[in-house]
Backbone bond lengths (Angstrom), bond angles and torsions (degrees), N, CA, C in turn:
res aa  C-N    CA-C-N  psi(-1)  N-CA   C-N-CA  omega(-1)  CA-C   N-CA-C  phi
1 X - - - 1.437 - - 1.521 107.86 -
2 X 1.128 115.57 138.28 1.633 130.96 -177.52 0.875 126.40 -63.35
3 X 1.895 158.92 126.53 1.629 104.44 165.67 1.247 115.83 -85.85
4 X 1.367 112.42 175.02 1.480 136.79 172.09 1.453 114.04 -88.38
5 X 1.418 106.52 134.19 1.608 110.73 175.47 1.762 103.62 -132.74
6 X 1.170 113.50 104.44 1.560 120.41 175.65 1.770 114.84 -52.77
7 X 0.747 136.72 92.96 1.534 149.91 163.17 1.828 101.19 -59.87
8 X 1.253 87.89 139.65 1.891 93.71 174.99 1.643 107.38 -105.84
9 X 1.296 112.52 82.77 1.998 119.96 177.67 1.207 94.77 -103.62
10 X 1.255 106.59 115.57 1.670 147.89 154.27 1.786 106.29 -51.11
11 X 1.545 87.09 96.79 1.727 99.96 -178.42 1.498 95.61 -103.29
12 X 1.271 152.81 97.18 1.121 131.22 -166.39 1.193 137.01 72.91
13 X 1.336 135.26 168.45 1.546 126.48 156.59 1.470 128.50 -104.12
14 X 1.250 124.71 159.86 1.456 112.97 174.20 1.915 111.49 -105.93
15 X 1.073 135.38 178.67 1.357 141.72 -179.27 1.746 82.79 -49.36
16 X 1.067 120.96 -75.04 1.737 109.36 -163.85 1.848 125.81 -54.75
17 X 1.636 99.98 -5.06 1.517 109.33 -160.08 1.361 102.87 44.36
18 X 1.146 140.76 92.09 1.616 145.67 -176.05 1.096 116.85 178.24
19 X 1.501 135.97 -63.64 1.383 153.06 178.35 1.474 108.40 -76.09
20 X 1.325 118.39 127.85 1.398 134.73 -153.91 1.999 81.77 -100.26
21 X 1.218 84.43 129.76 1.582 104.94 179.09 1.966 106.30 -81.22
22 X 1.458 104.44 -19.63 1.561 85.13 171.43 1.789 90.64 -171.54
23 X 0.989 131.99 167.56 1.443 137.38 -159.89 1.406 109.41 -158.23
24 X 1.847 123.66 132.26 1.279 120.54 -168.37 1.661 108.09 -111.60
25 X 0.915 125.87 147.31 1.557 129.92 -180.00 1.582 93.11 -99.25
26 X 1.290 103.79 149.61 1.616 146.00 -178.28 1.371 104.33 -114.11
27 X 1.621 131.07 142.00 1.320 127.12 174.87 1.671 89.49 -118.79
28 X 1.648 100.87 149.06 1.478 114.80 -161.38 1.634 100.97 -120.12
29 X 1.389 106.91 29.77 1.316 108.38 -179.36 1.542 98.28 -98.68
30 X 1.425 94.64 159.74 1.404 118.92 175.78 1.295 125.76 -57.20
31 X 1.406 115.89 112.87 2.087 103.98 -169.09 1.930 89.56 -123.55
32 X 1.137 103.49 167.80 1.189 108.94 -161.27 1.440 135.10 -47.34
33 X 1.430 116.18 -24.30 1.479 136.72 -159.81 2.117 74.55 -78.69
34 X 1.177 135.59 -70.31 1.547 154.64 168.98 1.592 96.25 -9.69
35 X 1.826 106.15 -69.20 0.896 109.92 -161.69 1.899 112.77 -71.06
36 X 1.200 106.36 -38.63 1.351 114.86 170.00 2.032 133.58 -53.97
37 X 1.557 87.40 -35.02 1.710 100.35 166.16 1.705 105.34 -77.46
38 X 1.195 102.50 -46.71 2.087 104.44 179.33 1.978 100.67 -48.57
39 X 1.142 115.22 -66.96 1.518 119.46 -179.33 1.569 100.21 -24.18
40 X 1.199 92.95 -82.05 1.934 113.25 174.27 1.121 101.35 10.28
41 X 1.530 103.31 -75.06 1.607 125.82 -128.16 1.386 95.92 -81.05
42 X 1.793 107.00 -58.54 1.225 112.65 -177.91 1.833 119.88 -49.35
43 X 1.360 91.78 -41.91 1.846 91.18 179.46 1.271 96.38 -59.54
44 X 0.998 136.04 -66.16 1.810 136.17 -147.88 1.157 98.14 -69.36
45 X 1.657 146.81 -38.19 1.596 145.07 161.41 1.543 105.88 -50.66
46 X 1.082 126.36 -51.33 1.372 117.34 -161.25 1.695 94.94 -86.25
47 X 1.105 132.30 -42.79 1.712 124.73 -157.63 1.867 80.80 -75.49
48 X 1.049 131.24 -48.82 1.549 134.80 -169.13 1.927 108.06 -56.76
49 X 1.157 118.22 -31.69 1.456 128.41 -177.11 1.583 80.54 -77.72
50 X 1.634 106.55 -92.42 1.559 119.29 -172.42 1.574 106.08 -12.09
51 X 1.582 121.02 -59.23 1.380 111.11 179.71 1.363 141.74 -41.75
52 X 1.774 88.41 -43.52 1.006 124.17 -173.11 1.989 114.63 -59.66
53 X 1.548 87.46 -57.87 1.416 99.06 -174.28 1.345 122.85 -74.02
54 X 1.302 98.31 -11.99 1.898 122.27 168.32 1.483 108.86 -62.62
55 X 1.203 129.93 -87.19 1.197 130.16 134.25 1.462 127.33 33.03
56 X 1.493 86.39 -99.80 1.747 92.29 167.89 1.562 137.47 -50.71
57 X 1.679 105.53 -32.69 1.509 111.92 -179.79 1.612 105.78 -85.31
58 X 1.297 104.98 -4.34 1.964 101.48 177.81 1.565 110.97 -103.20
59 X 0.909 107.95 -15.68 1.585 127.68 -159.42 2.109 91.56 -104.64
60 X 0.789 117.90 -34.05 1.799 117.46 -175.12 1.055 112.49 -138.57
61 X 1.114 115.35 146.61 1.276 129.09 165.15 1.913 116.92 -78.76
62 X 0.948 114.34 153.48 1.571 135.00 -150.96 2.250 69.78 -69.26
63 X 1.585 92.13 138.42 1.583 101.08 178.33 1.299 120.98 61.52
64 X 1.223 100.88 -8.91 2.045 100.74 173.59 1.490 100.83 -69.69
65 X 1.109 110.72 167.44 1.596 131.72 170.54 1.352 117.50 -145.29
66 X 1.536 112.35 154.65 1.524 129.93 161.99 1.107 112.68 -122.01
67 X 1.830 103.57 114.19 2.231 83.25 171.02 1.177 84.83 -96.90
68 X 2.098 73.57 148.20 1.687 93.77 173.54 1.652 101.40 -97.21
69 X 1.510 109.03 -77.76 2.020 101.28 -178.64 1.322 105.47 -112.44
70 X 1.049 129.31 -166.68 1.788 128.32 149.25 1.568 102.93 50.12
71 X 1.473 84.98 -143.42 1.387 110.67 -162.53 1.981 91.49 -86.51
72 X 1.162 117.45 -7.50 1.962 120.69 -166.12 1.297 111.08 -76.79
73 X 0.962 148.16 138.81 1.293 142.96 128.22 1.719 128.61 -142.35
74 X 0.740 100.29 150.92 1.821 92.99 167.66 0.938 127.04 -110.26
75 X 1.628 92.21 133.17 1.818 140.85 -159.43 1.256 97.61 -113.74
76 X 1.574 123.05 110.98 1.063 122.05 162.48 2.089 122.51 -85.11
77 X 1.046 98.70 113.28 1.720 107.67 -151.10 1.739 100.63 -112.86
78 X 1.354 142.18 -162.36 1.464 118.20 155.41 1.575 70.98 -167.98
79 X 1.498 102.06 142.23 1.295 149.99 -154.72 1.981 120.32 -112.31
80 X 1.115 121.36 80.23 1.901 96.84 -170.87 1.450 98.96 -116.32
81 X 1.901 109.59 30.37 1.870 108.69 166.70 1.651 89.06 -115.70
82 X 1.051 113.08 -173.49 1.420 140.89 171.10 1.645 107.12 -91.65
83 X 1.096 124.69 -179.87 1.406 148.63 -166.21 1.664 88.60 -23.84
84 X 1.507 114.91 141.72 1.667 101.07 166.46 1.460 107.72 81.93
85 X 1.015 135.97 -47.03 1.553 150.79 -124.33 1.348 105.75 43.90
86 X 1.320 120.38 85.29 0.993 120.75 160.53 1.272 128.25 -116.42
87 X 1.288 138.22 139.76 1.576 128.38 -147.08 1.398 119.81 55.64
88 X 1.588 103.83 29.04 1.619 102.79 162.75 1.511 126.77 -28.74
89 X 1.176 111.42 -61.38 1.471 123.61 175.85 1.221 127.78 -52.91
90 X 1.397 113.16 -9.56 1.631 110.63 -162.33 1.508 103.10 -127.30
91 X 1.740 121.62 64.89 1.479 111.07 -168.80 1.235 84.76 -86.99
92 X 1.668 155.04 -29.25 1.428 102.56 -178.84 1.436 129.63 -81.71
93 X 1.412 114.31 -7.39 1.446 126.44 159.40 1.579 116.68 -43.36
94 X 1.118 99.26 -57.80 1.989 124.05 -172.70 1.281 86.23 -69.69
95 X 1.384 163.27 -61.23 1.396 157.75 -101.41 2.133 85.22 -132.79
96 X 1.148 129.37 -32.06 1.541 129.40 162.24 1.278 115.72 -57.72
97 X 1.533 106.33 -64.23 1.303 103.39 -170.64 1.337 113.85 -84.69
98 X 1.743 135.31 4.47 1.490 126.57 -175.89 2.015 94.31 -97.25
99 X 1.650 118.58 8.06 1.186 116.96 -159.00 1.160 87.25 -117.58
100 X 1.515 129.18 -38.08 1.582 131.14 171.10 1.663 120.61 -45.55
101 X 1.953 80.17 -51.64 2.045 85.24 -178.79 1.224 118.64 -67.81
102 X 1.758 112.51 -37.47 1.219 106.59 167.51 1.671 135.53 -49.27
103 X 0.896 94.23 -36.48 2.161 123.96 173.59 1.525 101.45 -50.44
104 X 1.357 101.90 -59.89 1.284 137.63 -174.10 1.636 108.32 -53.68
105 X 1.170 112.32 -61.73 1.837 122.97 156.92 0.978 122.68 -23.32
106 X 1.427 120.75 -75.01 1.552 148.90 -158.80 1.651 85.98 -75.27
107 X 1.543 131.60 -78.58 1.253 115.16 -175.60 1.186 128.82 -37.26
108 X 1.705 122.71 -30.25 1.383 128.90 179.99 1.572 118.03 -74.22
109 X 1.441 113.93 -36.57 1.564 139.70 151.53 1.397 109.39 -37.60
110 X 1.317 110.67 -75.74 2.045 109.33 168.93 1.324 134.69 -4.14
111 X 1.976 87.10 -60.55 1.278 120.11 -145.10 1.971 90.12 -108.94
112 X 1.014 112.93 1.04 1.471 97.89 -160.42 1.885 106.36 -160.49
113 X 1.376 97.88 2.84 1.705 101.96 178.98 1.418 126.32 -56.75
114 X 1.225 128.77 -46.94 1.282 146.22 141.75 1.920 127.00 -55.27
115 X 0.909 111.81 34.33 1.228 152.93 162.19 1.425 125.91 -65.27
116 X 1.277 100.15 -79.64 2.174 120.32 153.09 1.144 97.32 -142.49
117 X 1.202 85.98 -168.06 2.154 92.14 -153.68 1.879 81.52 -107.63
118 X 0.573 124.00 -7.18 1.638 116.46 -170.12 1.771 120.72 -104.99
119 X 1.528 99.97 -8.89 1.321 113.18 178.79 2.102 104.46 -69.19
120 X 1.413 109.61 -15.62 1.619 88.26 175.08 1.499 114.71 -82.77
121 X 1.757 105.78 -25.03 1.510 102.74 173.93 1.798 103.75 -41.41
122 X 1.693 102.73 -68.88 1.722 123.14 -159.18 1.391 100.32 -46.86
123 X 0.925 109.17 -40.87 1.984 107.17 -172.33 1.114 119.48 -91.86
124 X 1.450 107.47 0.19 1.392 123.30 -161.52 2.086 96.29 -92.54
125 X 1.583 86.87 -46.82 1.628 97.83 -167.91 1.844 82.53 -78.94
126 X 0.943 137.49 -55.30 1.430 130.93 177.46 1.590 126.80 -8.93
127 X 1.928 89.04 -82.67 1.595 107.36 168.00 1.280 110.36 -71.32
128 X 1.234 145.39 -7.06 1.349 131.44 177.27 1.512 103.89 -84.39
129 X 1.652 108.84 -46.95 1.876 96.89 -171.16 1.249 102.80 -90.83
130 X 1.132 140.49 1.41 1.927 135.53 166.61 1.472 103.08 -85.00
131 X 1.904 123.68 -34.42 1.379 112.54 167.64 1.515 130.62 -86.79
132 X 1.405 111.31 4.86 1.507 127.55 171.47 1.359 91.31 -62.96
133 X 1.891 99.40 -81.79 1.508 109.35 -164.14 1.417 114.49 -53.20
134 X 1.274 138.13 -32.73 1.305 134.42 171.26 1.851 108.31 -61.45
135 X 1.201 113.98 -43.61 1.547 114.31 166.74 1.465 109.72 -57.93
136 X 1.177 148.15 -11.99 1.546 158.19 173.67 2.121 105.81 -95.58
137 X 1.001 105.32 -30.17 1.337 102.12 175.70 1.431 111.29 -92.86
138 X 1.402 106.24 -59.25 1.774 91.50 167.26 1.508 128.62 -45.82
139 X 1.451 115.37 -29.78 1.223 103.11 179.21 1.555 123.44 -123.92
140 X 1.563 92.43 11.64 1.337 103.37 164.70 1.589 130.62 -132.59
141 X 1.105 94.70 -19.73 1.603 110.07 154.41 1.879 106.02 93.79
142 X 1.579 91.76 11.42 1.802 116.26 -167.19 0.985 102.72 -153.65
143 X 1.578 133.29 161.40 1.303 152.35 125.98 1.595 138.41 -79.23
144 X 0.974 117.55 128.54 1.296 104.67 -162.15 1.679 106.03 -89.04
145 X 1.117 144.02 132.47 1.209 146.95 115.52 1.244 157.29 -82.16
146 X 1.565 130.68 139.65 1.183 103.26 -151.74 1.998 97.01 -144.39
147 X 1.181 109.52 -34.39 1.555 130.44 172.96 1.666 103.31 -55.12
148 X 1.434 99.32 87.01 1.522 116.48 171.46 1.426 135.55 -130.96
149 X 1.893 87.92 110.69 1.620 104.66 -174.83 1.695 125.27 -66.19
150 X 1.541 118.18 9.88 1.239 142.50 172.57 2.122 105.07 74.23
151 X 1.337 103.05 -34.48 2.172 102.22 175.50 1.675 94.27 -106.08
152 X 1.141 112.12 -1.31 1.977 89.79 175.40 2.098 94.52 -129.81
153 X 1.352 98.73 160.43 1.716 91.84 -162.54 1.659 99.36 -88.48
154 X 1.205 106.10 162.52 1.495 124.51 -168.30 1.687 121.55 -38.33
155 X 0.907 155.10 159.03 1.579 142.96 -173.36 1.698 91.08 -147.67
156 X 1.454 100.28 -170.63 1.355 133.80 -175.53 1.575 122.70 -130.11
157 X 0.988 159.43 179.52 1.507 170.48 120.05 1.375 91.08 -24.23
158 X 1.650 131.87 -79.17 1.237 143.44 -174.01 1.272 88.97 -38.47
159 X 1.701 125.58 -84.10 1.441 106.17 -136.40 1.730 96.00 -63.96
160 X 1.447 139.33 -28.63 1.629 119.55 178.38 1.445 94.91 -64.67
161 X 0.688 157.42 -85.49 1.532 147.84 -173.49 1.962 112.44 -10.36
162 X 0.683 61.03 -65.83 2.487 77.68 162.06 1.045 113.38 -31.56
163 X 1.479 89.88 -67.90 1.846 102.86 173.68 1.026 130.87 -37.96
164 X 1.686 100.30 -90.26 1.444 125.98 168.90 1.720 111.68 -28.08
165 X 1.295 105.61 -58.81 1.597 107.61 159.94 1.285 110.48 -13.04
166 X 1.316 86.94 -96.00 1.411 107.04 177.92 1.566 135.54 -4.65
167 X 1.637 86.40 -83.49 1.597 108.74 156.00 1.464 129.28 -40.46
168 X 1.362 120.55 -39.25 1.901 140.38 -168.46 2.038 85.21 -83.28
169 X 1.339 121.46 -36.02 1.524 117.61 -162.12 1.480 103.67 -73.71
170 X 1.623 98.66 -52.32 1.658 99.42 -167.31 1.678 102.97 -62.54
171 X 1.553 111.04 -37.79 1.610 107.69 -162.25 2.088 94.19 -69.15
172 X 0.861 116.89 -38.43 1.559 125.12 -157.70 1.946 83.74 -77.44
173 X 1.498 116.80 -27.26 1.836 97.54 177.74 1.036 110.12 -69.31
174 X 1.743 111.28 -58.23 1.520 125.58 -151.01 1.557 93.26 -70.74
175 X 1.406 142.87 -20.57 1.564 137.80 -169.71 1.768 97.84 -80.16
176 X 1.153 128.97 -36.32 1.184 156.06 -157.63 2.036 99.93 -70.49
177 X 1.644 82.80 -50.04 1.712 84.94 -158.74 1.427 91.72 -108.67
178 X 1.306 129.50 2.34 1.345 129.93 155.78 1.642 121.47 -39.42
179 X 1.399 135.61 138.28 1.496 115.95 148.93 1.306 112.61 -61.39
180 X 1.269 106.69 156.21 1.236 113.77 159.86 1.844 132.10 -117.47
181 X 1.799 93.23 120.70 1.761 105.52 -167.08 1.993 97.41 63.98
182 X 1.419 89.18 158.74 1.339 110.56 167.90 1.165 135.46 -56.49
183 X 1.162 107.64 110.57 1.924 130.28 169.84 1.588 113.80 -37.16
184 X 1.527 127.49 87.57 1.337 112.45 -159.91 2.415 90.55 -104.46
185 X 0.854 132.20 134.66 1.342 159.68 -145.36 1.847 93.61 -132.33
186 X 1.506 105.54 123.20 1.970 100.73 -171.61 1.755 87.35 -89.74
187 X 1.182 123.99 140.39 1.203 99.31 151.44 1.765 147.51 -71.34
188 X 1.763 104.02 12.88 1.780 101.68 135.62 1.243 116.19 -70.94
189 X 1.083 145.51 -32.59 1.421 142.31 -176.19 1.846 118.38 -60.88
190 X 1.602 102.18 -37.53 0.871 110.02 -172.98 1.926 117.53 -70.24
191 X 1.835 96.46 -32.38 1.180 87.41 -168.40 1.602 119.44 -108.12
């Protein structure tokens, strides 16, 4: 089931000119053009990590490094916790629940793709770098990281993809459920 979002369309006027004589609902589910930009995104995040992490494990040896400028270089390291390595120990725990959220994504996408037009990018980079790294644990039982700022611990393509997600979702909600411009009130209305 879809949700419903009540729109205020001005069928007429009433004695007050104010009160909408009848109002049409919009469904905010995902229709194909939605579903077709989400694919996109997700393929090009995951084949772009995959490349990435290909790369690195042929090119170095496990703990080798290249600095590139600064404080950056890549450290090829391997990873079987989440963010931090944390919950090292528990990849089939970590490998359940990164398959739930993903589940979890796509149903919210369904139900909510047509929403803003920018939510297939956000979910797009989402499910693509949570289903990279989950494609690295199922069949590797690790993640590889290698993007290392030397004071914060090593990352992936996927996990910036996470982020950015992240970041593109909340800004693309809160713009969404924002008003928009100033609420102007006649003063007949008021009194």
């Amino acid at each position: 089931m879809s949700e419903q979002r009540a729109y205020d369309v001005r069928m007429g006027s009433t004695t007050d000119a104010l009160t909408p004589i009848s109002s049409a609902r919009r469904s905010l589910a995902a229709r194909w053009p939605q579903w077709a930009a989400l694919g996109v995104v997700v393929l090009a995040a995951i084949v772009s990590d995959q490349a990435t992490k290909h790369i690195v494990t042929t090119q170095l040896a496990l703990d080798d490094s290249v600095h590139v400028i600064g404080p950056f270089a890549i450290h090829h390291v391997q990873n079987s916790g989440i963010a931090f390595g944390l919950f090292a120990g528990a990849t089939p725990l970590v490998t359940a629940l990164t398959a739930l959220a993903v589940g979890w994504m796509l149903v919210f996408f369904a139900r909510s793709g047509a929403r803003h037009p920018i939510l297939p990018v956000a979910l797009g980079l989402l499910i693509g770098g949570s289903a990279s790294n989950l494609v690295d644990r199922i069949r590797l039982g690790y993640v590889t990281d290698f993007l290392d700022f030397r004071y914060w611990p090593a990352f992936n393509l996927a996990d910036s993809f996470i982020v950015v997600g992240v970041a593109v979702l909340l800004l693309a909600l809160v713009s969404v459920d924002r008003p928009h411009g100033p609420r102007r009130v006649s003063e007949a209305a008021r009194s």
